[in-house]
N, C-alpha and C positions, 0 to 999 in steps of 0.2 A: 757348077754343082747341079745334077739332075735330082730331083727329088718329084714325089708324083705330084698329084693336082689335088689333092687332099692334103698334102702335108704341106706344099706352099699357100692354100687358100689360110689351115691354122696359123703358119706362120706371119702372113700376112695380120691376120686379125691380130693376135696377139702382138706382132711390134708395132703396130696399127695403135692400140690401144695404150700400150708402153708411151708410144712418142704423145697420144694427147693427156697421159695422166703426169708425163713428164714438163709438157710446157703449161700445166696448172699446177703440176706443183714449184715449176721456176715462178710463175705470179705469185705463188703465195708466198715463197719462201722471199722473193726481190720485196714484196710490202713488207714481211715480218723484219728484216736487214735494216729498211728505210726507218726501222723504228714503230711500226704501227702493227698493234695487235689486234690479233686475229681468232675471230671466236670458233671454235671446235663446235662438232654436233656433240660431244657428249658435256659442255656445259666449261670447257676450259678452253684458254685462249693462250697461243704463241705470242709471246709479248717479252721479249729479251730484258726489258728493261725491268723485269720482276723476275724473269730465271734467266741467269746469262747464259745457258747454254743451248737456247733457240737460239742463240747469236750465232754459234759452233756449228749446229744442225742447217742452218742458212745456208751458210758460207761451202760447207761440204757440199751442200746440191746443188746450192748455185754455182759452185766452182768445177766440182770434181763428178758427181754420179748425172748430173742430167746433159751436159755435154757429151759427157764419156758413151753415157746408152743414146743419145740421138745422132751422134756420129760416128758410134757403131750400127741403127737400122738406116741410116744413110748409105752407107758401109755397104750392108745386106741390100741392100734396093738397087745400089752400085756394081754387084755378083761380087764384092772381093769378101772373099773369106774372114780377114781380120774383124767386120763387121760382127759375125757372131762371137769373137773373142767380148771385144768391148761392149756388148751388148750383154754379155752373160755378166761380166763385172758390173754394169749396170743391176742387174738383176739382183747380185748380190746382193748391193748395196740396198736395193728397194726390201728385199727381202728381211734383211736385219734392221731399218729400220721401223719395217713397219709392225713387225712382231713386235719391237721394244714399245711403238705407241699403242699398239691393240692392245696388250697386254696390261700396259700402264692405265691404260683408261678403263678396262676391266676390274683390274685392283683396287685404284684408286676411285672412281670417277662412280660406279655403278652408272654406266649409262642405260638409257633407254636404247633397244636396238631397232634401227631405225633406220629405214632406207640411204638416208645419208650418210648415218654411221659407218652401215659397212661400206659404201663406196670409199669413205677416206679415212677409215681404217683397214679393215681386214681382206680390202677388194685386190687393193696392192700385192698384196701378201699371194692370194692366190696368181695372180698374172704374174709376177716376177717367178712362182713357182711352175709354172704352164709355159713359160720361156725356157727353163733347164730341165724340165722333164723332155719338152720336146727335144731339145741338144743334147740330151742323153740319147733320147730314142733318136736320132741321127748323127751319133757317134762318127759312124764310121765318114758318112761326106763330110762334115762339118769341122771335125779338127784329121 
C-alpha cells in the first residue's frame, strides 16, 4: 500500500500511541480482574468487587479489544492489510468505551479537569477517532 510520507508519519504516530494506551490499559484492566481497585483522576475507582460490571469491562479488553487493535498495528507494521480492519474494530471499541466513561464521570463525578483526567478519559476518545478519520481519508488503499 503506497501512501505519502505525511500520511504514514500520522499513521505511525497514532498506532504508535493506540498500542501504548493499549498495553496501559491491559495493566490496569489485568489489576482491576485480579480484584484490586483502581483509583480514577476524577475521584472513583474500578473495583468489581463494588460494581460487578468492571468485571465485564476487564474481560472485554483483556480479552477481545486490546489484542484485536495490537495484532492489528502489528498487522499494519507487517504491510498486510487486514491490520487496518482489526485495528479499526479496535477503535471502535476504544471509542465507545471511552465516551461511556467521559461522559459518565462528567454526569456523575463533577470532576476536576485535569491533565490526567483527560489523558484517561477523553484523550482515547480523540485517538480512536483520529485512527477512522484517517481510514476514511484513505479509503480508497486501505480497504
Amino acid at each position: 500500500m503506497e501512501f505519502s510520507l505525511l500520511s504514514r508519519i500520522t499513521l505511525y504516530v497514532i498506532i504508535g500511541l493506540l498500542g501504548l494506551f493499549g498495553l496501559a490499559i491491559l495493566w490496569w484492566q489485568v489489576n482491576v480482574l485480579r480484584g484490586r481497585s483502581m483509583s480514577n483522576p476524577d475521584g472513583t475507582s474500578d473495583n468489581w468487587h463494588e460494581e460487578k460490571h468492571f468485571f465485564g469491562i476487564a474481560v472485554a479488553d483483556i480479552f477481545l479489544a486490546i489484542p484485536v487493535t495490537l495484532a492489528g498495528i502489528c498487522l499494519i507494521l507487517a504491510d498486510f492489510r487486514i491490520g487496518f480492519y482489526l485495528t479499526s474494530l479496535g477503535s471502535f471499541w476504544y471509542l465507545w468505551a471511552n465516551i461511556m466513561t467521559t461522559t459518565n464521570s462528567l454526569k456523575f463525578e463533577n470532576p476536576k479537569i485535569t491533565f490526567s483526567w483527560i489523558m484517561v478519559f477523553p484523550f482515547e476518545i480523540v485517538l480512536a477517532l483520529a485512527y477512522l478519520v484517517w481510514t476514511l481519508i484513505h479509503f480508497n488503499e486501505v480497504f
